[in-house]
C-alpha positions as a printed NumPy array, in Angstrom:
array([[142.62 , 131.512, 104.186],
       [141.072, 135.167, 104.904],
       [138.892, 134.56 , 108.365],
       [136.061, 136.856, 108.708],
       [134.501, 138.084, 112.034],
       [130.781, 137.142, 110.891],
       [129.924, 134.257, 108.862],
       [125.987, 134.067, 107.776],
       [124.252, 131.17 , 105.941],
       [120.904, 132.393, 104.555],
       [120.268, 135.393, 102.975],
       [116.545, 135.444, 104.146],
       [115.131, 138.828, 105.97 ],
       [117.01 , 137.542, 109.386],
       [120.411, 137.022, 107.654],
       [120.861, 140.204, 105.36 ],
       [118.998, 141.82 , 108.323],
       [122.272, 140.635, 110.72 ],
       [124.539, 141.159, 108.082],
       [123.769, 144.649, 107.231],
       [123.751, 145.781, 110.835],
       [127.109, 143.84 , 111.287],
       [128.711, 145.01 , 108.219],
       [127.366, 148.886, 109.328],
       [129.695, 148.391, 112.838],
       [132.58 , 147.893, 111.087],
       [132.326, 144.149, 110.841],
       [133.98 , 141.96 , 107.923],
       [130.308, 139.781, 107.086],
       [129.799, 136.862, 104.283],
       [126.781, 135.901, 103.857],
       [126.464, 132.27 , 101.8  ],
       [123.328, 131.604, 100.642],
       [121.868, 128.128,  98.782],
       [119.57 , 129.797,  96.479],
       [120.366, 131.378,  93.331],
       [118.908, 134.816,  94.75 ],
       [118.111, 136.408,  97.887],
       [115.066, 136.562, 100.51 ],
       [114.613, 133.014, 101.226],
       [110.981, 132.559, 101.731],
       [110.233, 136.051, 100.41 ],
       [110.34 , 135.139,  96.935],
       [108.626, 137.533,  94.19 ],
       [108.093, 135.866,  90.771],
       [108.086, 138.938,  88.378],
       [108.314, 137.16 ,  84.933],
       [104.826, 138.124,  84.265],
       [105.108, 141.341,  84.045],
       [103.522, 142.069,  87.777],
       [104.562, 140.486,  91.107],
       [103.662, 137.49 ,  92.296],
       [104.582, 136.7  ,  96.036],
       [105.023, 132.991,  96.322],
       [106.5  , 133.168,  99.999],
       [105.403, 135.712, 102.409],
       [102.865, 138.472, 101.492],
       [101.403, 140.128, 104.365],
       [102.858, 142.571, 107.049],
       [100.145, 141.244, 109.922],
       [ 99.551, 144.504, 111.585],
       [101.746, 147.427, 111.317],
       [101.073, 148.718, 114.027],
       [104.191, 148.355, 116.208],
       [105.582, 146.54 , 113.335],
       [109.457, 146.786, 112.462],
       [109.06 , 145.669, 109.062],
       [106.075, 148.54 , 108.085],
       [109.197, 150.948, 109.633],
       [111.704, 149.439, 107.251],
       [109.312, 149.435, 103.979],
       [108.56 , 153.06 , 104.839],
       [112.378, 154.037, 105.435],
       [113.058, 152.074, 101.94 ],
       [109.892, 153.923, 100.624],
       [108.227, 150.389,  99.264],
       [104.642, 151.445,  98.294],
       [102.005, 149.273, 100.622],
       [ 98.365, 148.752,  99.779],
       [ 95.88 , 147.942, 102.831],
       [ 94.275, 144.218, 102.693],
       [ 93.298, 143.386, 106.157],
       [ 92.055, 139.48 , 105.864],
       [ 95.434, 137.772, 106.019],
       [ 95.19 , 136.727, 109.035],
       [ 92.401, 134.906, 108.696],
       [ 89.672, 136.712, 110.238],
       [ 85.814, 135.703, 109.925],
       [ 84.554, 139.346, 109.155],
       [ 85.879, 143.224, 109.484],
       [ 86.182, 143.631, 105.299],
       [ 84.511, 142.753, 102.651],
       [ 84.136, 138.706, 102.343],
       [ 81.513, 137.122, 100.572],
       [ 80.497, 134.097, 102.08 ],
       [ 78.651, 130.722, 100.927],
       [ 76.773, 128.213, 102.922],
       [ 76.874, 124.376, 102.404],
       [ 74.164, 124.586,  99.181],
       [ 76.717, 126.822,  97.559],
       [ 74.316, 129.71 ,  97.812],
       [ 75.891, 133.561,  99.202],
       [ 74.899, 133.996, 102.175],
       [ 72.825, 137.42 , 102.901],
       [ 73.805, 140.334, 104.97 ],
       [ 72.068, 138.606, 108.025],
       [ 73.223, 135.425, 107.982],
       [ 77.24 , 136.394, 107.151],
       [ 76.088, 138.709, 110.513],
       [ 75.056, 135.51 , 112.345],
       [ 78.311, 133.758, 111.059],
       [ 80.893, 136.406, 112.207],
       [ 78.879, 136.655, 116.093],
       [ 79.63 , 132.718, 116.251],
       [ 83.161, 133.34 , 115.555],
       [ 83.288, 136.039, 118.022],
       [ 81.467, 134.088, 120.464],
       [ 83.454, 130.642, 120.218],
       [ 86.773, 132.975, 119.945],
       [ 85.63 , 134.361, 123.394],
       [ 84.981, 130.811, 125.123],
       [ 87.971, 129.413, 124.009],
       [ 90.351, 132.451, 124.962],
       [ 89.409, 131.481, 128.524],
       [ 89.831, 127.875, 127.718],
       [ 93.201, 127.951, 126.409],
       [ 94.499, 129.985, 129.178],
       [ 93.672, 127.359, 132.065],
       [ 95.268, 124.593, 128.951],
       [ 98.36 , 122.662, 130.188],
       [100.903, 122.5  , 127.456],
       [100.675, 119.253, 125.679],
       [ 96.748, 119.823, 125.034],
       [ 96.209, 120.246, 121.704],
       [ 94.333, 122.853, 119.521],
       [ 91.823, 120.489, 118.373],
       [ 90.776, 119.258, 121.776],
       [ 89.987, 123.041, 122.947],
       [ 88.048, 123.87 , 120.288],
       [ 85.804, 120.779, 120.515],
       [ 85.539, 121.603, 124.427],
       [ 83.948, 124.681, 123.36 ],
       [ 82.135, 123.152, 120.462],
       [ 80.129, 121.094, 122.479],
       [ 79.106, 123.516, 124.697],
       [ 77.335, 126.144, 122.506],
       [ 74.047, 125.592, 121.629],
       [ 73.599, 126.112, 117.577],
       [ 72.494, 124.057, 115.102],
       [ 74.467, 121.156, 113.368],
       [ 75.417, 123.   , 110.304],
       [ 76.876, 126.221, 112.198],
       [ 78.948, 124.144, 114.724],
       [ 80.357, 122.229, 111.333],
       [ 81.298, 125.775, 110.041],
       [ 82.438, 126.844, 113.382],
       [ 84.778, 123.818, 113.379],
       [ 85.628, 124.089, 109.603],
       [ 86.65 , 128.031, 110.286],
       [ 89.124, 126.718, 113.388],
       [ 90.55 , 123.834, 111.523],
       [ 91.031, 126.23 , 108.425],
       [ 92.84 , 129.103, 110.567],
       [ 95.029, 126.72 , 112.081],
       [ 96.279, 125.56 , 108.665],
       [ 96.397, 129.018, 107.44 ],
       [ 98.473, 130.516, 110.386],
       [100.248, 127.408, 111.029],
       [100.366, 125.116, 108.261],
       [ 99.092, 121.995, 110.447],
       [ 96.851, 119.915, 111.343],
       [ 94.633, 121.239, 114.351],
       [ 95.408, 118.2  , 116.064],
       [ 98.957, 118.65 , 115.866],
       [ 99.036, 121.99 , 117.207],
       [ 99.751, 122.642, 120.951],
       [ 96.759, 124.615, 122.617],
       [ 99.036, 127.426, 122.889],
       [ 99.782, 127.649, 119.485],
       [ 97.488, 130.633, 118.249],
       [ 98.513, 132.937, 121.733],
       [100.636, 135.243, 119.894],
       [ 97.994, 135.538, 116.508],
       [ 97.396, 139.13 , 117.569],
       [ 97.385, 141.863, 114.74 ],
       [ 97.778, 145.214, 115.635],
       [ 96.291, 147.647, 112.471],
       [ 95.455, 146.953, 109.402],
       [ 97.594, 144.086, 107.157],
       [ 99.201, 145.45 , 104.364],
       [100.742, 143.548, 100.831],
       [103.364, 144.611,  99.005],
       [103.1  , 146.88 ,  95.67 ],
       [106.363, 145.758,  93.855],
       [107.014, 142.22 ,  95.759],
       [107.766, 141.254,  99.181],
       [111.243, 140.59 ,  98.504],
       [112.226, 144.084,  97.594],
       [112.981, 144.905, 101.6  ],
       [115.747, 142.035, 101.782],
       [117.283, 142.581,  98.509],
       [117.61 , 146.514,  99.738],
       [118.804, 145.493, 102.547],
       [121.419, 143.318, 100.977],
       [122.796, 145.78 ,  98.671],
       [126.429, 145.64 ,  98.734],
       [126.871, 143.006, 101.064],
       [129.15 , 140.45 , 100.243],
       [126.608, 137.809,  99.26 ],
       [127.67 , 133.81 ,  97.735],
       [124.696, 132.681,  96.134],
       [124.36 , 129.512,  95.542],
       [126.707, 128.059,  98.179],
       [125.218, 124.987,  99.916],
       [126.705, 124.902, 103.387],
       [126.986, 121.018, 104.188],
       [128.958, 120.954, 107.758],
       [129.816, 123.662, 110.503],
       [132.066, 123.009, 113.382],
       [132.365, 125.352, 116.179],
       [134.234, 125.661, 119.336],
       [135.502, 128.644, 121.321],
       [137.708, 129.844, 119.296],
       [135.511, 130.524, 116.574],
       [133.423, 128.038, 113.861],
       [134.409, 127.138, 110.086],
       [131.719, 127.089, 107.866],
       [131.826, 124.518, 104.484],
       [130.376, 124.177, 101.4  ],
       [131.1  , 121.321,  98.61 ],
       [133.566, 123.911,  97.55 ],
       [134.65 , 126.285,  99.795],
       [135.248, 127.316, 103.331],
       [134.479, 129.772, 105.417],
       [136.352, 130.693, 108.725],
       [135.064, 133.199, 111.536],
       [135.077, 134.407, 114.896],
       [131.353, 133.815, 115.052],
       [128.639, 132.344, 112.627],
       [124.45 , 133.453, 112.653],
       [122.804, 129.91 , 111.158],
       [119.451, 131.409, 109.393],
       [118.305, 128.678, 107.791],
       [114.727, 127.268, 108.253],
       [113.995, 124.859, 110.648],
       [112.552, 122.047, 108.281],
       [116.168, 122.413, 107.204],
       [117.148, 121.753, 111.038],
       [114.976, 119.195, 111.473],
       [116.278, 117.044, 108.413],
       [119.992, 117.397, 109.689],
       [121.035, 119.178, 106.051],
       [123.696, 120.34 , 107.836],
       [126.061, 119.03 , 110.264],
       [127.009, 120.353, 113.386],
       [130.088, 119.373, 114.899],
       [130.078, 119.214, 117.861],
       [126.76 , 118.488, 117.551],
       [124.043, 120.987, 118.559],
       [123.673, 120.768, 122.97 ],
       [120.127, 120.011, 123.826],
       [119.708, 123.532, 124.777],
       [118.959, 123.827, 120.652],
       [118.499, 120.308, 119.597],
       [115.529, 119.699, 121.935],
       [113.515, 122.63 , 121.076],
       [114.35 , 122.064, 116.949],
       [112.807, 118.14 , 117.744],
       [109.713, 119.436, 119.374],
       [108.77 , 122.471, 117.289],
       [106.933, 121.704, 114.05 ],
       [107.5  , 122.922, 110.645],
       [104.571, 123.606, 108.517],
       [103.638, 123.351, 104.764],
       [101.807, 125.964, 103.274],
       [101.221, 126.653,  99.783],
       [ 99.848, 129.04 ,  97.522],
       [ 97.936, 128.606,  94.235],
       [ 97.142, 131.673,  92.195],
       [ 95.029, 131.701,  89.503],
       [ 94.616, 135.024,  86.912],
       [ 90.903, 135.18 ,  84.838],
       [ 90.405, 137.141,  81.306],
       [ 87.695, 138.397,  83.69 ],
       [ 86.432, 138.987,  87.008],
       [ 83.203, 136.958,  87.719],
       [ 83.363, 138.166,  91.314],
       [ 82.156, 141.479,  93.146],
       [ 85.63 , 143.65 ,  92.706],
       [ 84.69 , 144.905,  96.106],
       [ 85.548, 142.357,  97.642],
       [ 88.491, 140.899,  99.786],
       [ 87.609, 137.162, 100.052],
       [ 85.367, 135.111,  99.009],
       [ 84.504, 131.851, 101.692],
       [ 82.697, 128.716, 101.057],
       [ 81.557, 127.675, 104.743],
       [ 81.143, 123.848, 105.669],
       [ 81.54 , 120.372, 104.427],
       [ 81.928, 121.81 , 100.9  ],
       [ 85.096, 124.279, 101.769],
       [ 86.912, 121.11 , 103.443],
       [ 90.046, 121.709, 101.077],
       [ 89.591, 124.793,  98.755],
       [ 88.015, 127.225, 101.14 ],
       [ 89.261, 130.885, 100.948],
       [ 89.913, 132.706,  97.36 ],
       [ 92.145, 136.496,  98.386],
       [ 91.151, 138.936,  95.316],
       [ 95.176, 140.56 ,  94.812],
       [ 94.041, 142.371,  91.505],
       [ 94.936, 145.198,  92.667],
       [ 98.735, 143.679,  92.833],
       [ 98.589, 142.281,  89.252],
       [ 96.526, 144.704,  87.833],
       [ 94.889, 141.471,  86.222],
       [ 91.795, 139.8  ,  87.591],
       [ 93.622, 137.66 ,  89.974],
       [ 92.795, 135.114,  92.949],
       [ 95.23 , 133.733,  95.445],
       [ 93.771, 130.448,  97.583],
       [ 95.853, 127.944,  99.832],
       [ 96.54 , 124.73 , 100.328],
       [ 97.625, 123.909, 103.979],
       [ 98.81 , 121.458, 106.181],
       [ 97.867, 117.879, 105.598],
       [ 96.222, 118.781, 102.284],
       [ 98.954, 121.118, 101.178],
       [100.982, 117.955, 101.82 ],
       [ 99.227, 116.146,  99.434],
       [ 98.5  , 118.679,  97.247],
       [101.992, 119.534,  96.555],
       [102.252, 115.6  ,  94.661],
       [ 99.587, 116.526,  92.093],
       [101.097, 118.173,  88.911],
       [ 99.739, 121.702,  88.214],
       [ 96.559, 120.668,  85.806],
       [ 95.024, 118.754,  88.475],
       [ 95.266, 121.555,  91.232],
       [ 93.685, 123.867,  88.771],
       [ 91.093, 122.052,  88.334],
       [ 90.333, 121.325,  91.559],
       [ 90.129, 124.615,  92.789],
       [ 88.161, 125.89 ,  89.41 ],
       [ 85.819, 122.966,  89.798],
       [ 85.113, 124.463,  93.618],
       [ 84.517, 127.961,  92.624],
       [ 81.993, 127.011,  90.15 ],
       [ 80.197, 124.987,  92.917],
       [ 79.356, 128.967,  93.795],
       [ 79.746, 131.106,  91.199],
       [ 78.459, 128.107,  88.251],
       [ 79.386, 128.631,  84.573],
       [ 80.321, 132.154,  84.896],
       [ 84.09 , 130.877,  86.331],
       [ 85.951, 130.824,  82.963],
       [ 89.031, 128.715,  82.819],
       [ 92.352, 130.522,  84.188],
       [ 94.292, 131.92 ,  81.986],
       [ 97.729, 131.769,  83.952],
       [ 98.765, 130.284,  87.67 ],
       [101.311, 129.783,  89.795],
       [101.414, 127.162,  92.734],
       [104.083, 126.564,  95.077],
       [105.205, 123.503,  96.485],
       [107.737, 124.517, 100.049],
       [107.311, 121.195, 101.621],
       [109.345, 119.585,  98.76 ],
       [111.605, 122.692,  98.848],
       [115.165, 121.077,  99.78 ],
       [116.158, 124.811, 101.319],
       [112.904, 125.348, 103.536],
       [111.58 , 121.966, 103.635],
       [108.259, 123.706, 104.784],
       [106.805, 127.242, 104.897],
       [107.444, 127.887, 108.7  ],
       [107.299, 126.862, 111.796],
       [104.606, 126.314, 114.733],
       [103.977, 125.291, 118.038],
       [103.245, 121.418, 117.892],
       [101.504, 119.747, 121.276],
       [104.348, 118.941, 123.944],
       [106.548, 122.533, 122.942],
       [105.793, 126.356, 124.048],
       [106.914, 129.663, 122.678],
       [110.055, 129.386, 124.856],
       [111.113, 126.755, 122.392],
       [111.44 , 129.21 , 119.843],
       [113.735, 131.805, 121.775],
       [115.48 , 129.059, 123.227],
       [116.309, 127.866, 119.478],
       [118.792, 130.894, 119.03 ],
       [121.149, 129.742, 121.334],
       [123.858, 131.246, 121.673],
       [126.093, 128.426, 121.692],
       [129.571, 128.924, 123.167],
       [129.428, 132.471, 122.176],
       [129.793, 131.792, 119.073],
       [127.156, 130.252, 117.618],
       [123.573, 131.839, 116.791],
       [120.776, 130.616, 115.171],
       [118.121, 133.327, 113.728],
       [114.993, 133.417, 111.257],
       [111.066, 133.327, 112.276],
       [111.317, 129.864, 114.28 ],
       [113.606, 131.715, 117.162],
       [111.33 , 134.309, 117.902],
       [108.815, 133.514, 120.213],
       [106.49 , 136.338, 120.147],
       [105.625, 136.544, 116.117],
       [107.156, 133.061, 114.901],
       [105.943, 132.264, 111.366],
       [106.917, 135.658, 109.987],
       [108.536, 137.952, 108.272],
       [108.707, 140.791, 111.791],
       [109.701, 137.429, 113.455],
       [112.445, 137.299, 110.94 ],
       [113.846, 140.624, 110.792],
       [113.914, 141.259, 114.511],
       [115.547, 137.863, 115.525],
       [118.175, 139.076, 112.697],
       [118.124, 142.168, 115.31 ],
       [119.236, 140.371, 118.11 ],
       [121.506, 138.219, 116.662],
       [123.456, 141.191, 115.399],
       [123.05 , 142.607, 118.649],
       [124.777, 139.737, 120.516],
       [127.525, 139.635, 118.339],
       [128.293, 143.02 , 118.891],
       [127.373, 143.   , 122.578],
       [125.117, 146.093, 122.14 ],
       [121.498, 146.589, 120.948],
       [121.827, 147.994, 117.309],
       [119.608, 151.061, 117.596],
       [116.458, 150.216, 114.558],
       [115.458, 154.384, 114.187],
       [119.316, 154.641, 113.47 ],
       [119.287, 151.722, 110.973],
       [116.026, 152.488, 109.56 ],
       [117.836, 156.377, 109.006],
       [121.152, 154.536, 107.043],
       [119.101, 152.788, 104.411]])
């Protein structure tokens, strides 16, 4: 049986990421991945004609950011959209109050200096916050203390509970009060021209990728780990486990010896979110093309709240909205007519009759996805940040776990990703693997 010095399951951004950089050193790397392509959770759908990013989408500030490096040293064109991270103002965003009437200059005004304002209390809050508080308790600390009117403390609390779901994929009551710490961006977002998934399946070019390979058990010791699938198996000196945590969490795969607590604890208390994406294409736009989002505030934005105008991806009038958390939950059990008309039946609470019917969507469903078994992970009440670097071991030297959920600082996404690939490569070859180098070899 040939052994190799690097085994890899997952060919997501962190596993061609490791695999690359391993393979550049000199290192004899397979990389077995589940699906029958490459990128995981960046996943472009191009059978339309135009991409269609069903997993990630945004780069959430490039400044700083590894991944705007790599799509600039693979020369993937970019265009600016700079609301993906949720924010209550700084573009264009048309927003609608509880009557389903846009709200004027003044009033959006009003709405984005009671976002700033309740951001500002509970900054301070959550700092003094013992882990094991949770999200939802902070912000209703700082509810209660600001005095507005009913109906802008109900959008304040909508807006908190909605960001939470967006960045996280939870419920704000499952979320630990540290959970939004690192939800910094840095410069302007950015979505991808061609796809998201065109960095990973660069970066994968000429690897020695199995596609659909689903690996079933691992067993490790000190001497090195052997890696199976139903059919084959895979011996190495060392072995980078990429694979989401909902896939953890379920025990798809199994460890033998089993996982030390040093991993298993922190994959128990982490969470793993569901997020999914419906996108909807128009014969026409009904909305002002100048705009980034459009938001319906309050009560009657409980589920369908945020609609992200990425025309200028399709070249087709196109919306993208979400469904997250405990909704996206049940939202993933309705069949596809009933989400459409859910969401159509919202958007003509504000726009009326001028909403024509779609003409094309596309809707996700990750939490029923048996390879992600959610859209990423998050800091649920009781963990911390450590959890996440804590999840990529190594184990006996030989064992490494890698993708967004083991790096604390940006879990969640795709820089997460990449740069815990970084590391992983980096431990293996006891070295840092120099990025302005790598970025230079592509």
């Amino acid at each position: 049986m040939h052994r190799f010095d690097t085994v890899i399951v997952g060919a997501g951004m962190s596993g061609v990421t490791a695999a690359r950089m391993l393979a550049d050193a000199g290192q004899d790397v397979v990389v077995i991945e589940a699906r029958d392509r490459i990128g995981g959770r960046t996943w472009t759908d191009r059978e339309a004609g135009f991409p269609v990013d069903l997993g990630a989408s945004w780069i959430h500030g490039i400044d700083g950011s590894a991944v705007w490096d790599l799509a600039r040293a693979l020369s993937v064109p970019t265009i600016e959209f700079t609301v993906g991270s949720f924010q209550a103002g700084g573009r264009p965003i048309a927003n609608f109050d509880d009557a389903g009437a846009q709200m004027d200059a003044a009033a959006s005004d009003q709405w984005v200096a009671d976002v700033a304002a309740a951001d500002l209390a509970l900054q301070g809050l959550v700092a003094g916050a013992s882990h094991g508080e949770t999200y939802l308790a902070a912000t209703e600390q700082v509810l209660s203390a600001m005095p507005l009117d009913e109906e802008r403390i109900e959008n304040l609390r909508e807006f908190f509970r909605h960001r939470v779901e967006e960045q996280c994929g939870a419920w704000i009551g499952d979320l630990d009060a540290h959970g939004l710490d690192e939800d910094i961006i840095d410069g302007d977002e950015v979505v991808f021209a061609r796809g998201y998934d065109e960095l990973p399946r660069s970066i994968a070019a000429d690897l020695d990728v199995r596609l659909g390979e689903v690996v079933r058990a691992i067993s490790w010791s000190s001497d090195g780990v052997v890696v199976k699938t139903d059919a084959l198996t895979f011996e190495a000196s060392n072995a980078i486990v990429t694979v989401p945590l909902g896939v953890l969490k379920a025990g798809a795969i199994a460890f033998d010896p089993p996982l030390p607590d040093s991993v298993a604890a922190p994959i128990e208390r982490l969470g793993m979110g569901v997020f999914n994406k419906i996108f909807l294409q128009f014969p026409q736009s009904f909305w002002d093309e100048r705009l980034y989002a459009i938001r319906q505030l309050g009560t009657p934005g409980e589920h369908w709240h945020s609609w992200y105008d990425v025309s200028a991806i399709s070249g087709t009038p196109m919306l993208l909205t979400f469904a997250a958390g405990p909704w996206g939950r049940e939202v993933q059990e309705w069949d596809d007519a009933a989400v459409v008309t859910d969401v159509v039946e919202t958007l003509r609470g504000m726009y009326g009759e001028s909403v024509p019917d779609p003409v094309a969507h596309w809707i996700t469903r990750w939490g029923q996805d048996p390879f992600s078994v959610g859209s990423y992970s998050y800091v649920a009440a009781g963990a911390s940040h450590h959890d996440h670097d804590a999840l990529a071991g190594p184990v006996d030297g030989v064992l490494h776990l890698a993708g967004e959920a083991t790096w604390g600082s940006e879990p969640a996404t795709v820089e997460g990703a990449f740069r815990s690939g970084h590391r992983a490569a980096g431990r293996i070859l006891g070295r840092d693997v120099d990025l302005a180098a790598f970025f230079a070899s592509l």
